[in-house]
PQR file with spaces between the fields and no chain letter, atoms N, CA, C, O and H, PARSE charges and radii, in Angstrom:
ATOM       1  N    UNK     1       1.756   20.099  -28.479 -0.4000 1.5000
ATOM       2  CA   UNK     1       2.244   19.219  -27.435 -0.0000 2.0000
ATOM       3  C    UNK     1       3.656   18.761  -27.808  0.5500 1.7000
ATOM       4  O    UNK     1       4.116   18.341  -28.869 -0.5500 1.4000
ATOM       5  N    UNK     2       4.223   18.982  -26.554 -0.4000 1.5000
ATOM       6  CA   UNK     2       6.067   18.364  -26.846 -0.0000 2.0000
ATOM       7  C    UNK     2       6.242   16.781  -27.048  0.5500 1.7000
ATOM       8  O    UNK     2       5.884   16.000  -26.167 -0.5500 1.4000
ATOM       9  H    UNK     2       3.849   19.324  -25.692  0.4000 1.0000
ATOM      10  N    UNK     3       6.713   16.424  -28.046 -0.4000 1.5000
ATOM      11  CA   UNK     3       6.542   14.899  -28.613 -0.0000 2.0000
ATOM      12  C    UNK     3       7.682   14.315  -27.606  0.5500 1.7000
ATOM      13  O    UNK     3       8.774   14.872  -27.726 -0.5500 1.4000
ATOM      14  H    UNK     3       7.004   17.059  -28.762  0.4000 1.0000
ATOM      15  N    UNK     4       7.619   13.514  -26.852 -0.4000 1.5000
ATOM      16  CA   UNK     4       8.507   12.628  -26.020 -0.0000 2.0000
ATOM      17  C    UNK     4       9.511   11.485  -26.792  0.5500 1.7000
ATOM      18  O    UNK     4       9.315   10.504  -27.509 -0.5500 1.4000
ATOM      19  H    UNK     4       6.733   13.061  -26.754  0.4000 1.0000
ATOM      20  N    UNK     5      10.656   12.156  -26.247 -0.4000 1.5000
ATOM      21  CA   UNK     5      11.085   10.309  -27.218 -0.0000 2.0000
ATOM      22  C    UNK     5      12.027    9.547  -26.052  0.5500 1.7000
ATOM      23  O    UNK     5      12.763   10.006  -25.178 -0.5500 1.4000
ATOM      24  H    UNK     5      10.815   12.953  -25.664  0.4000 1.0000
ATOM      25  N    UNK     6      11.654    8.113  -26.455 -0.4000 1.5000
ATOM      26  CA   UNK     6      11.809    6.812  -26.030 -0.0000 2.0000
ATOM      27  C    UNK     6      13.556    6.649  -25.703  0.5500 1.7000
ATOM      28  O    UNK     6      14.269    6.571  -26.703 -0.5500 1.4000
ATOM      29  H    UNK     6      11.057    7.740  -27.165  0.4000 1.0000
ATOM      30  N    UNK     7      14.130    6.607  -24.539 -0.4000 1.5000
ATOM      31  CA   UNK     7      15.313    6.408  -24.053 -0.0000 2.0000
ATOM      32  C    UNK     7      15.209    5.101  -25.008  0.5500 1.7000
ATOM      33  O    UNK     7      14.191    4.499  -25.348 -0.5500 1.4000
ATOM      34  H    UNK     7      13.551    6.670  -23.726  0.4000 1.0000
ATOM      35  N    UNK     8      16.449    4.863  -25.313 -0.4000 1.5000
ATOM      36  CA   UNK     8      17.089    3.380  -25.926 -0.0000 2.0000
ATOM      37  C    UNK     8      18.069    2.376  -25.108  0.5500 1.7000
ATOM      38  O    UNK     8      19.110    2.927  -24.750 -0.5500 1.4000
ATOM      39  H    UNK     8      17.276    5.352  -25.037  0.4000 1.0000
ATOM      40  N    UNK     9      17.964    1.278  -24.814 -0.4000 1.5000
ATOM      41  CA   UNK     9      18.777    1.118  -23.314 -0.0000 2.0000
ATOM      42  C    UNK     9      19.364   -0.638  -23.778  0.5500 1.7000
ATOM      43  O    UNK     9      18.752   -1.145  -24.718 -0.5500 1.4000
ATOM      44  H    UNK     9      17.119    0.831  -25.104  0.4000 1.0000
ATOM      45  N    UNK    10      20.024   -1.130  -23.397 -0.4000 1.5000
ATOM      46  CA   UNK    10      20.404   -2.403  -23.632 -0.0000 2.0000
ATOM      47  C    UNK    10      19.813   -2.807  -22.302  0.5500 1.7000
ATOM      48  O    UNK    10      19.827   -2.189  -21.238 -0.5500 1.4000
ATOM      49  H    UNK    10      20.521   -0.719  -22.634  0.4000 1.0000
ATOM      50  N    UNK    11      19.046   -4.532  -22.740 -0.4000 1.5000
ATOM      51  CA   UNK    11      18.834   -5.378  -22.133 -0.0000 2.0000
ATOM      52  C    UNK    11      19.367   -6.751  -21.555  0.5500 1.7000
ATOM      53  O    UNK    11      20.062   -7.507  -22.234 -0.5500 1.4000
ATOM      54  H    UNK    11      19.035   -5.034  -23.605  0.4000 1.0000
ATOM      55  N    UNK    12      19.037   -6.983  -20.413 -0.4000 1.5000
ATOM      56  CA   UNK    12      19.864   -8.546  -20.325 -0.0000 2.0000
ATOM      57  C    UNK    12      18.982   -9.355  -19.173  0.5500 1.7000
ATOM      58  O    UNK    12      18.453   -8.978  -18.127 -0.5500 1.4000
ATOM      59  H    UNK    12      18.473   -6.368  -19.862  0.4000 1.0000
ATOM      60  N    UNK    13      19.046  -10.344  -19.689 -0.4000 1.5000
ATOM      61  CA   UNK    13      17.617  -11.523  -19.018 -0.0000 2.0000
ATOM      62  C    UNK    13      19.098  -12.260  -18.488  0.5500 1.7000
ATOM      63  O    UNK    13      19.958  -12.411  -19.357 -0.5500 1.4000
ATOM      64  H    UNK    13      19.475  -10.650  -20.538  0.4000 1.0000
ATOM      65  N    UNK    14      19.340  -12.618  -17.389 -0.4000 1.5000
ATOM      66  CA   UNK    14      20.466  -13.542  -16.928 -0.0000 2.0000
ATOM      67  C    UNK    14      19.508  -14.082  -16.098  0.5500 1.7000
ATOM      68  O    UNK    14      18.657  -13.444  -15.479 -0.5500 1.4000
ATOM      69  H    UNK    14      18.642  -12.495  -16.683  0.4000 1.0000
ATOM      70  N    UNK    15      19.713  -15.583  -16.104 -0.4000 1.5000
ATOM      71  CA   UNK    15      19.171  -16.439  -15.360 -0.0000 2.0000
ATOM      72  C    UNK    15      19.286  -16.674  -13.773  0.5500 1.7000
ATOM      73  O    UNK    15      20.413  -17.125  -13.569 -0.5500 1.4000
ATOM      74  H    UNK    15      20.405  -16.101  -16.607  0.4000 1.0000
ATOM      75  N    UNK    16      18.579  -16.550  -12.576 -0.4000 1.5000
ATOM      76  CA   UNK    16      19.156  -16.514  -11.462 -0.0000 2.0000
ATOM      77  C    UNK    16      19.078  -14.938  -11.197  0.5500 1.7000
ATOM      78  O    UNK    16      18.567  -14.789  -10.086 -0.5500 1.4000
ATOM      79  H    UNK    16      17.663  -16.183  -12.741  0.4000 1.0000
ATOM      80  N    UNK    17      19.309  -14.000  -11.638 -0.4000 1.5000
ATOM      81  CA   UNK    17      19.967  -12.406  -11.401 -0.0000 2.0000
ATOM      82  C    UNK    17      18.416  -11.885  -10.872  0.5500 1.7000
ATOM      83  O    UNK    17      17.279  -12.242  -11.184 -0.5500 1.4000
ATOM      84  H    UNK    17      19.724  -14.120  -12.539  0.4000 1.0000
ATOM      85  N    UNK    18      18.803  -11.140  -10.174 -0.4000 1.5000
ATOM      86  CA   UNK    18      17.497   -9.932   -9.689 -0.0000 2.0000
ATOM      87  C    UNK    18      17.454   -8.929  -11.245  0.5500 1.7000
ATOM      88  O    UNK    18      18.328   -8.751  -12.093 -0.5500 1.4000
ATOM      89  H    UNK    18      19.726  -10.850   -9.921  0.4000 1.0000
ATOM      90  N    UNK    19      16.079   -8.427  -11.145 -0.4000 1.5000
ATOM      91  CA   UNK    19      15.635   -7.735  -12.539 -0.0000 2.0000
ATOM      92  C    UNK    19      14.634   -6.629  -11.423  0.5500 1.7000
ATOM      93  O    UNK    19      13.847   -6.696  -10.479 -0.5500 1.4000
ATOM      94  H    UNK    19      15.369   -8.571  -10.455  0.4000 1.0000
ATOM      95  N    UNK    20      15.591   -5.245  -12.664 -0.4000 1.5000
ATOM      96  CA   UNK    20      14.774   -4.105  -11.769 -0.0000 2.0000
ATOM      97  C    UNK    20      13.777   -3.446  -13.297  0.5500 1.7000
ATOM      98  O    UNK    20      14.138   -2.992  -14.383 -0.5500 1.4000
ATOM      99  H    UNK    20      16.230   -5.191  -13.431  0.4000 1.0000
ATOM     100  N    UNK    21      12.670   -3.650  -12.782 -0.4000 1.5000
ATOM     101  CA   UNK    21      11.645   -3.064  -13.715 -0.0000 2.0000
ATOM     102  C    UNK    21      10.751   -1.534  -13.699  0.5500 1.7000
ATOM     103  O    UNK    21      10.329   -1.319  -12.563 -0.5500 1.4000
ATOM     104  H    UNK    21      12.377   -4.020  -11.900  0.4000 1.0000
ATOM     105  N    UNK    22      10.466   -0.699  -14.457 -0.4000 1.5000
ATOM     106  CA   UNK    22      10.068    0.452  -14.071 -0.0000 2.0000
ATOM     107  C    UNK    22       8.082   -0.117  -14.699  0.5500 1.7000
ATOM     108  O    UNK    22       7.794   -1.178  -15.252 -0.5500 1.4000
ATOM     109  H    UNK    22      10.809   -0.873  -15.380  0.4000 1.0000
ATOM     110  N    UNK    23       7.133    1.014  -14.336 -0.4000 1.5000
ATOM     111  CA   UNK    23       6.441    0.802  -14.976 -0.0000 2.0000
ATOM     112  C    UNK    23       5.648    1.984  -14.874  0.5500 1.7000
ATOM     113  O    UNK    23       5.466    2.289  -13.696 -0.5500 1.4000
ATOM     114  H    UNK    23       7.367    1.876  -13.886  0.4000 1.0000
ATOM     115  N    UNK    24       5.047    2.853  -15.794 -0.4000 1.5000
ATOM     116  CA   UNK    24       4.277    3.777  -16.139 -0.0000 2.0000
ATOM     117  C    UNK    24       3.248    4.017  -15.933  0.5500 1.7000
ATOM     118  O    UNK    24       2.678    2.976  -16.261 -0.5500 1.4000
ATOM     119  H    UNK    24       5.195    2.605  -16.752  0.4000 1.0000
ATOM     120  N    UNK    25       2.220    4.950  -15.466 -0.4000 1.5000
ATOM     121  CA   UNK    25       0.805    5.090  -15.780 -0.0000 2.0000
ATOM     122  C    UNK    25       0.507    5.828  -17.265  0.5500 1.7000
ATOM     123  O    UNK    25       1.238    6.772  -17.567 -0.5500 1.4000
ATOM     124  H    UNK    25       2.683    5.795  -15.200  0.4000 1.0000
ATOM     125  N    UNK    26      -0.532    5.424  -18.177 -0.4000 1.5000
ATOM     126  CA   UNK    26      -0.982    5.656  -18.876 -0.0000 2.0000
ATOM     127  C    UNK    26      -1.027    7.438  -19.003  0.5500 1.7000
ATOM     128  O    UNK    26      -1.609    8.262  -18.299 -0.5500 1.4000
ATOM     129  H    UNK    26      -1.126    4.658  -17.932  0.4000 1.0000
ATOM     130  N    UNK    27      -0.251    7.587  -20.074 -0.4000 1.5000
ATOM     131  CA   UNK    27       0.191    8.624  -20.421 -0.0000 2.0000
ATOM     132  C    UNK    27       0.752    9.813  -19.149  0.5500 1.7000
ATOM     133  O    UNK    27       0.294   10.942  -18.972 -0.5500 1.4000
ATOM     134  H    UNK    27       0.222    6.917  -20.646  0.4000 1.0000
ATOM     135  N    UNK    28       2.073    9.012  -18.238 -0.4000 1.5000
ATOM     136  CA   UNK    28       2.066    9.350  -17.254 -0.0000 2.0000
ATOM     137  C    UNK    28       1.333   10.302  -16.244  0.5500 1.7000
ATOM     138  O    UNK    28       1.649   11.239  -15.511 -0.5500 1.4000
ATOM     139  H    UNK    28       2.445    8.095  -18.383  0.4000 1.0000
ATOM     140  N    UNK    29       0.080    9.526  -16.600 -0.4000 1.5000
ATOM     141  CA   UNK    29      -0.697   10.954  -15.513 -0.0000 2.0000
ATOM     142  C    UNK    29      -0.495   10.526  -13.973  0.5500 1.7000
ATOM     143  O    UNK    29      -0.466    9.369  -13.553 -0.5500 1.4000
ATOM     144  H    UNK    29      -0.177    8.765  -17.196  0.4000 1.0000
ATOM     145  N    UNK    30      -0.385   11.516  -13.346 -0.4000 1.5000
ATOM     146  CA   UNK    30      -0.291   10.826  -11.497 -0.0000 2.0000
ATOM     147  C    UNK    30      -1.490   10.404  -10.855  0.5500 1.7000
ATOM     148  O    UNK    30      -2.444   10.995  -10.350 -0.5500 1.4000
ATOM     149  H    UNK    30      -0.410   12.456  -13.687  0.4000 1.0000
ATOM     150  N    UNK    31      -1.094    8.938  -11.056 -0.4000 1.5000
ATOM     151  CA   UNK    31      -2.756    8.128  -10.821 -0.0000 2.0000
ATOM     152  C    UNK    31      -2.337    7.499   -9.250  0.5500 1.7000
ATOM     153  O    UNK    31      -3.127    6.886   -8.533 -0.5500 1.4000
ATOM     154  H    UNK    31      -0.318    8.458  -11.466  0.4000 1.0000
ATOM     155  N    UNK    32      -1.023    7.781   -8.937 -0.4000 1.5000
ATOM     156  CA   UNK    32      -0.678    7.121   -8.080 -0.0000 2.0000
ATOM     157  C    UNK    32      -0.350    7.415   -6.752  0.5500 1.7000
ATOM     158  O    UNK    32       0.319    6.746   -5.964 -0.5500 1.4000
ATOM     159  H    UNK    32      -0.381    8.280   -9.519  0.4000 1.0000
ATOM     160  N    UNK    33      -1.092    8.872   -6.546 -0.4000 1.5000
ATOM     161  CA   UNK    33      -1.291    9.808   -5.318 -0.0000 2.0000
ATOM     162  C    UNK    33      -1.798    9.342   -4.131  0.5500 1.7000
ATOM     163  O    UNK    33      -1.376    9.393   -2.975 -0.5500 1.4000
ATOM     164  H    UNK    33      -1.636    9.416   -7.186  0.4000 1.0000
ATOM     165  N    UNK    34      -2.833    8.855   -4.658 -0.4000 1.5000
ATOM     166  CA   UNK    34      -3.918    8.504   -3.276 -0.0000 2.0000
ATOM     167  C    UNK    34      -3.703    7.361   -2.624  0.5500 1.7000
ATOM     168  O    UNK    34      -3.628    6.453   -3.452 -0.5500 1.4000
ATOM     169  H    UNK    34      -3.177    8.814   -5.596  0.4000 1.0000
ATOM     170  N    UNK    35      -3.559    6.950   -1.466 -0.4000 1.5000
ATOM     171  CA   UNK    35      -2.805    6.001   -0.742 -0.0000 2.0000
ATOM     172  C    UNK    35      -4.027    4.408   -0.950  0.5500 1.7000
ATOM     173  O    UNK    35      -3.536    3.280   -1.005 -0.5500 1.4000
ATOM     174  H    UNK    35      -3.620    7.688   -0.793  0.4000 1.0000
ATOM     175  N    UNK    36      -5.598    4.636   -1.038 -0.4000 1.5000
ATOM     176  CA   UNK    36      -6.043    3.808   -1.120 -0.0000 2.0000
ATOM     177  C    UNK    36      -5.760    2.775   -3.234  0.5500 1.7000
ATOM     178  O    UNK    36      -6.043    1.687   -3.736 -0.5500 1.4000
ATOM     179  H    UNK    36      -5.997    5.552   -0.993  0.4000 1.0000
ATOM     180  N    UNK    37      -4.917    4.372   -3.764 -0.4000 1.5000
ATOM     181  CA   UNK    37      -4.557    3.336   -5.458 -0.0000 2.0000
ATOM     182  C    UNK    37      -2.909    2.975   -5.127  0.5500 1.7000
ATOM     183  O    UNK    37      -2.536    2.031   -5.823 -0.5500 1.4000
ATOM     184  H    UNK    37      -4.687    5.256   -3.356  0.4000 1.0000
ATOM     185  N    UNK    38      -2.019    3.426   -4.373 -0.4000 1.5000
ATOM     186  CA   UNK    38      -1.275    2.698   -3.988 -0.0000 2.0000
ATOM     187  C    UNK    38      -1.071    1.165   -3.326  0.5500 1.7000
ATOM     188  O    UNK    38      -0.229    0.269   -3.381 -0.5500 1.4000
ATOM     189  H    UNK    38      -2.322    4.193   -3.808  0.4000 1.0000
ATOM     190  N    UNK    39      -2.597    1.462   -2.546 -0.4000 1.5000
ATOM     191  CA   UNK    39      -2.274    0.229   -1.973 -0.0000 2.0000
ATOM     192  C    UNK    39      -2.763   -1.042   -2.820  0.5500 1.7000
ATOM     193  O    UNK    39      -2.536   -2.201   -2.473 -0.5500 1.4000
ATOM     194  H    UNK    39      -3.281    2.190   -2.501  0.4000 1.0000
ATOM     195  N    UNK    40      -3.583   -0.608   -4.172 -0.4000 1.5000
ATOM     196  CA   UNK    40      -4.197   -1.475   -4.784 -0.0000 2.0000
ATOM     197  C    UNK    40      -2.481   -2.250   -5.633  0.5500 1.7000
ATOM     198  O    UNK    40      -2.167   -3.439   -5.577 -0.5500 1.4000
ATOM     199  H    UNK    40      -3.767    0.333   -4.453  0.4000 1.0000
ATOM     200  N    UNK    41      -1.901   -1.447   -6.134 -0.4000 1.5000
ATOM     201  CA   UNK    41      -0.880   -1.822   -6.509 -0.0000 2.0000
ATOM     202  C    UNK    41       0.162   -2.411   -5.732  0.5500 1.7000
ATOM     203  O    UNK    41       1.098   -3.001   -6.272 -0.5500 1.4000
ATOM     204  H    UNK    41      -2.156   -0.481   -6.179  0.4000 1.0000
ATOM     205  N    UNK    42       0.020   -2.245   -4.086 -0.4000 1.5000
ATOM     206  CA   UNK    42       0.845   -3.697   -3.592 -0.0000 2.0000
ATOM     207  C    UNK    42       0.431   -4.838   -3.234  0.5500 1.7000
ATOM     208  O    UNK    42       0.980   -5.894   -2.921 -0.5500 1.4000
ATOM     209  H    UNK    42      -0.740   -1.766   -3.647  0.4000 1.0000
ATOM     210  N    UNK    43      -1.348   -4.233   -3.387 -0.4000 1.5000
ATOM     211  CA   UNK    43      -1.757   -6.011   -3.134 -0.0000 2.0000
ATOM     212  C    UNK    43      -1.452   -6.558   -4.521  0.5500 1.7000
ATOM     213  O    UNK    43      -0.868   -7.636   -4.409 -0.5500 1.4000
ATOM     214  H    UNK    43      -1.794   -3.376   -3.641  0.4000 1.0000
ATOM     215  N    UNK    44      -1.623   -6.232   -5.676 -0.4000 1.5000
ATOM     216  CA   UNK    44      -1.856   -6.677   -6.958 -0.0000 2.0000
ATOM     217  C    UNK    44       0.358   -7.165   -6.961  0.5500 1.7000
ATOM     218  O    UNK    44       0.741   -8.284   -7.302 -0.5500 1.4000
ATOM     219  H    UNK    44      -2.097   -5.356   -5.767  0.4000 1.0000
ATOM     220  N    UNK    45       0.945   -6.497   -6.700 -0.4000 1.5000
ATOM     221  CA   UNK    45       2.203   -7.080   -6.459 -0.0000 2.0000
ATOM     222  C    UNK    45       2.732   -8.006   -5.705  0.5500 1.7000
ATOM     223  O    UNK    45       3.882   -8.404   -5.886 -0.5500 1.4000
ATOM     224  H    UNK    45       0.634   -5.588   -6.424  0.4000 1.0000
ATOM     225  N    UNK    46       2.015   -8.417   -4.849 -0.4000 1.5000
ATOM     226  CA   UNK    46       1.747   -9.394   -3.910 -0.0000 2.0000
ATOM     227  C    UNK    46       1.254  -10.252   -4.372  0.5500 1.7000
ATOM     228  O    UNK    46       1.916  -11.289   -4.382 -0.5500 1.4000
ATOM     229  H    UNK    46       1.081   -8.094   -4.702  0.4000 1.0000
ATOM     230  N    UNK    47      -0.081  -10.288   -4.964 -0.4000 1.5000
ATOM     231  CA   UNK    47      -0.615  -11.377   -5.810 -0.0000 2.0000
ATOM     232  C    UNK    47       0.592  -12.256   -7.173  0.5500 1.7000
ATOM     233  O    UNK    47       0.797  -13.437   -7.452 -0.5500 1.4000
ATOM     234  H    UNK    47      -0.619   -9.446   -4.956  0.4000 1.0000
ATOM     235  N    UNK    48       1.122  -10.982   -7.696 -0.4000 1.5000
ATOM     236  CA   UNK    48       2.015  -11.864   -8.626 -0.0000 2.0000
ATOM     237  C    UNK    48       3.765  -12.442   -7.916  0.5500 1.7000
ATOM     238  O    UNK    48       4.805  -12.825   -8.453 -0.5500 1.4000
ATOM     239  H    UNK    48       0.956  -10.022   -7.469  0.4000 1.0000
ATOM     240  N    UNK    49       3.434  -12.283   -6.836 -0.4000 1.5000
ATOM     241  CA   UNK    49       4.907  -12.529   -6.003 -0.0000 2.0000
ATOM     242  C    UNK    49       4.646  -13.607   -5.480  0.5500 1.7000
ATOM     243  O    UNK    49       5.628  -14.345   -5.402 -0.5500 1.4000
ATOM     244  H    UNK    49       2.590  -11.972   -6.400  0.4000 1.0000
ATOM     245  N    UNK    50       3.623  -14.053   -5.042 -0.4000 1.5000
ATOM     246  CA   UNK    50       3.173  -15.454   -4.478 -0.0000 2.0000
ATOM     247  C    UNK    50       3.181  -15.999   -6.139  0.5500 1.7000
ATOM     248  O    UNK    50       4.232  -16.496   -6.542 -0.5500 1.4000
ATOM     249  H    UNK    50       2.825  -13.454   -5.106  0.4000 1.0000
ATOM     250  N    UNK    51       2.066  -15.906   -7.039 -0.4000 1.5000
ATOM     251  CA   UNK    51       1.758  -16.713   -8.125 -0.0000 2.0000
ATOM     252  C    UNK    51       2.817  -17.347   -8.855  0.5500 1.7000
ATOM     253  O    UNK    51       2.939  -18.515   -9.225 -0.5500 1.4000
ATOM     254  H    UNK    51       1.212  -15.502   -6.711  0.4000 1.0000
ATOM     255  N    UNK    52       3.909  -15.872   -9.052 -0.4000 1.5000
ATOM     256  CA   UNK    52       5.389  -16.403  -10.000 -0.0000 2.0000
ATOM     257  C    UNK    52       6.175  -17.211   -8.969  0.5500 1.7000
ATOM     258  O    UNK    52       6.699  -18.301   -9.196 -0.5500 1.4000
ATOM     259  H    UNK    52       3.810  -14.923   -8.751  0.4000 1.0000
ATOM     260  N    UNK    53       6.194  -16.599   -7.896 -0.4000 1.5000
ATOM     261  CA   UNK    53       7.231  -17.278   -7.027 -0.0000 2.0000
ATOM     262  C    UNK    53       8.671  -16.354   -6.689  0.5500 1.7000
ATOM     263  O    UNK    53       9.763  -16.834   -6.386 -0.5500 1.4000
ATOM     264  H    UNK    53       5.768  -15.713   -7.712  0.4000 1.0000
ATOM     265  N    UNK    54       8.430  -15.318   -6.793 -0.4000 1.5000
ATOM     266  CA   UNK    54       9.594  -14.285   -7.043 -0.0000 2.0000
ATOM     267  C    UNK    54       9.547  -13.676   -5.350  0.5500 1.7000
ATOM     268  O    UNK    54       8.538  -13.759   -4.650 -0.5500 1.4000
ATOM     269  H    UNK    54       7.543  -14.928   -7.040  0.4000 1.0000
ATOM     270  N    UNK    55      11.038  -12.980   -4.832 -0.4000 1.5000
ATOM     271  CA   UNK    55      11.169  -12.521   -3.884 -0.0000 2.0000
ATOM     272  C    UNK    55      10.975  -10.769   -4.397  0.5500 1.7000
ATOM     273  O    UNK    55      11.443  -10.129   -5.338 -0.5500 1.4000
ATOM     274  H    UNK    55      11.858  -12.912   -5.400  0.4000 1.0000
ATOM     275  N    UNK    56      10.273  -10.505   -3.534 -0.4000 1.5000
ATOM     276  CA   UNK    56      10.228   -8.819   -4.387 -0.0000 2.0000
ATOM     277  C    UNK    56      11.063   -8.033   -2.960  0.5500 1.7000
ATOM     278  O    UNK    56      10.742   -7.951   -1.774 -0.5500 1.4000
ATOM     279  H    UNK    56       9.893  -11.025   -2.769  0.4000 1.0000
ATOM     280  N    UNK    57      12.205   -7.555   -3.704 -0.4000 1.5000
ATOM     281  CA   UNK    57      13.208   -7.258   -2.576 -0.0000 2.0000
ATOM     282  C    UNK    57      13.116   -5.660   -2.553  0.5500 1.7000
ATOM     283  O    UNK    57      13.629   -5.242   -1.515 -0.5500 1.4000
ATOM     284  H    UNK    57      12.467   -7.622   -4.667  0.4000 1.0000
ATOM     285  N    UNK    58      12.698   -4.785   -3.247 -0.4000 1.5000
ATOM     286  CA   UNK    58      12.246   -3.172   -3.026 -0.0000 2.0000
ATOM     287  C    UNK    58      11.163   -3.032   -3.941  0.5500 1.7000
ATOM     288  O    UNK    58      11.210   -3.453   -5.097 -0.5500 1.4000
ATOM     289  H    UNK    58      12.281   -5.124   -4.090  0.4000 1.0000
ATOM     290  N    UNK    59      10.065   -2.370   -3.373 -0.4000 1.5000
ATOM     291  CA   UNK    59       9.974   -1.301   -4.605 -0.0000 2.0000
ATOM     292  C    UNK    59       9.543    0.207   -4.289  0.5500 1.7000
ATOM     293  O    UNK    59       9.389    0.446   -3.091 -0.5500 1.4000
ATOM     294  H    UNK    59      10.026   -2.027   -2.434  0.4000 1.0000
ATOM     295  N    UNK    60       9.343    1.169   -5.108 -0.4000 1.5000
ATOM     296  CA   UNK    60       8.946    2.829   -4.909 -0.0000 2.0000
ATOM     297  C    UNK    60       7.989    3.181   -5.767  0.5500 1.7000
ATOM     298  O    UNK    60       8.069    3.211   -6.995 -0.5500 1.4000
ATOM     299  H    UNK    60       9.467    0.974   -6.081  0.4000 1.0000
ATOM     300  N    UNK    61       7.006    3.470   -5.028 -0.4000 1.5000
ATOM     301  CA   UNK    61       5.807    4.076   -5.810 -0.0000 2.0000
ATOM     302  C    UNK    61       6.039    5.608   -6.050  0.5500 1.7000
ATOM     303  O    UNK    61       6.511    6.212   -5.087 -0.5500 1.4000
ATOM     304  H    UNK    61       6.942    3.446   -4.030  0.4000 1.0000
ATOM     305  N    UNK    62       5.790    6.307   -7.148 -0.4000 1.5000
ATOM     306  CA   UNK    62       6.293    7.366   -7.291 -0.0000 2.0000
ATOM     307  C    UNK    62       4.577    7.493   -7.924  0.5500 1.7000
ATOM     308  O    UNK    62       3.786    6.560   -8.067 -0.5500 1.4000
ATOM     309  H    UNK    62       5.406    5.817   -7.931  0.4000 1.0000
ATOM     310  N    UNK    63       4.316    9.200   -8.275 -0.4000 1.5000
ATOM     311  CA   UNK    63       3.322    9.743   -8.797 -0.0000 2.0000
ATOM     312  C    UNK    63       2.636    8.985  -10.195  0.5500 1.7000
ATOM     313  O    UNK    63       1.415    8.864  -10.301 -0.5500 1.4000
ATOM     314  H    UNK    63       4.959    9.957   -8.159  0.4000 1.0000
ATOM     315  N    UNK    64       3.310    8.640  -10.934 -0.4000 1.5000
ATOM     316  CA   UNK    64       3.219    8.645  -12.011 -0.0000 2.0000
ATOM     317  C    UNK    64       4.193    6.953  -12.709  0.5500 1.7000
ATOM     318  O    UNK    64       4.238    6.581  -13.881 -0.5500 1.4000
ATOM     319  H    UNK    64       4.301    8.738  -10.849  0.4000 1.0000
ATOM     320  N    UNK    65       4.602    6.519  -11.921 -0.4000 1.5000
ATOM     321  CA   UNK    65       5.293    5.272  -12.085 -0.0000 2.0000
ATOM     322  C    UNK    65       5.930    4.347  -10.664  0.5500 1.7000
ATOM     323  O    UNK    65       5.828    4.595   -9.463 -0.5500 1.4000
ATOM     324  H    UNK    65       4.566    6.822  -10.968  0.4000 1.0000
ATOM     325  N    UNK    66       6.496    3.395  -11.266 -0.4000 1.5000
ATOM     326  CA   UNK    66       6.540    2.233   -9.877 -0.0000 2.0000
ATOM     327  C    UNK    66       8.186    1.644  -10.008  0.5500 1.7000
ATOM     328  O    UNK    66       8.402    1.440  -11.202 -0.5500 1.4000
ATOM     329  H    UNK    66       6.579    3.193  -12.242  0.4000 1.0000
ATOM     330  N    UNK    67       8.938    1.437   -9.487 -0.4000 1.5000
ATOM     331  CA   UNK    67       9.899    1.028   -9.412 -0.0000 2.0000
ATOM     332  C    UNK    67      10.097   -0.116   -8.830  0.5500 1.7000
ATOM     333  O    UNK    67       9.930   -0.064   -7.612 -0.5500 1.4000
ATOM     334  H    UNK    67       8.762    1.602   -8.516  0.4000 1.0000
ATOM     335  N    UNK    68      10.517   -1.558   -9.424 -0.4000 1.5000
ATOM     336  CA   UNK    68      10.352   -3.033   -8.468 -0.0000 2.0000
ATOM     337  C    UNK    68      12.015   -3.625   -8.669  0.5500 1.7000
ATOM     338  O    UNK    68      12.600   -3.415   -9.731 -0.5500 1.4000
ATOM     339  H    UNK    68      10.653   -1.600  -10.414  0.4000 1.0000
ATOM     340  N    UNK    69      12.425   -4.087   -7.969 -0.4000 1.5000
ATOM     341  CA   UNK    69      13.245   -4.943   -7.707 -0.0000 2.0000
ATOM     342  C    UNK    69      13.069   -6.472   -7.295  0.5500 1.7000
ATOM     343  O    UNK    69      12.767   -6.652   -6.116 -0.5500 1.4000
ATOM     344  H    UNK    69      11.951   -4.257   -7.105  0.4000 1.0000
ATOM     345  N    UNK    70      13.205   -7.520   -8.045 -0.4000 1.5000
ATOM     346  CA   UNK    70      12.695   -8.327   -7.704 -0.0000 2.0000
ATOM     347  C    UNK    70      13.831   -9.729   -8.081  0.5500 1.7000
ATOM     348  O    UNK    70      14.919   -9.567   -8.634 -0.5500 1.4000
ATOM     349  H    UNK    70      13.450   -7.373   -9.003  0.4000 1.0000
ATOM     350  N    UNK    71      13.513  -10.504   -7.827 -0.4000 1.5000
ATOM     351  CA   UNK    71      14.568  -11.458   -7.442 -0.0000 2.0000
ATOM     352  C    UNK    71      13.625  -13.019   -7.997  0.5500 1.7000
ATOM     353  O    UNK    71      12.470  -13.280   -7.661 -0.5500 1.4000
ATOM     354  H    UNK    71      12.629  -10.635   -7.378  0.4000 1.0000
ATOM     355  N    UNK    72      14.468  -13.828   -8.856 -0.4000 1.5000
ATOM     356  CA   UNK    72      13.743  -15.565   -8.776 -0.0000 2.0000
ATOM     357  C    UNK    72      13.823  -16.113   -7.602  0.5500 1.7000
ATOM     358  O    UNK    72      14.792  -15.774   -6.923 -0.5500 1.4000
ATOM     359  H    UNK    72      15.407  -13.616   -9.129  0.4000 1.0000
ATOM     360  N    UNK    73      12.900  -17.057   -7.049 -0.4000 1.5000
ATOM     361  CA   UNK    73      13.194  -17.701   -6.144 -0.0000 2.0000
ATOM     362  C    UNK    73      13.966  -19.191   -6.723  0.5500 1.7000
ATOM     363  O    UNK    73      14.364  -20.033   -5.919 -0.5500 1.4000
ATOM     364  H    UNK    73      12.113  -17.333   -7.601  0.4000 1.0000
């Protein structure tokens, strides 16, 4: 098996700023095909958008990962 390696990237937490986050499925397998596990993942994004209080201004569900854009209120 081809060993994957880890992009290295600089970070920055600015207070106020929109933060774009990626996020993975477990050992990128494409868990994220079927429209009824998609949709589990925008209610569950929904749930933490009310709870934190955050404006969630895009996101893209892709096969295998999720792309969010999201904003403080």
């Amino acid at each position: 098996m081809k060993e994957r390696v880890r992009k290295t990237r600089r970070a920055w937490n600015e207070i106020g700023h929109a933060h774009f986050l990626i996020y993975s499925c477990h050992q990128r397998l494409s868990l994220l095909t079927r429209r009824r596990t998609r949709r589990w993942v925008i209610e569950a994004m929904e749930r933490v958008r009310r709870k934190q209080d955050v404006a969630l201004w895009v996101y893209v569900i892709m096969p295998e990962h999720v792309h969010i854009l999201l904003h403080p209120c």
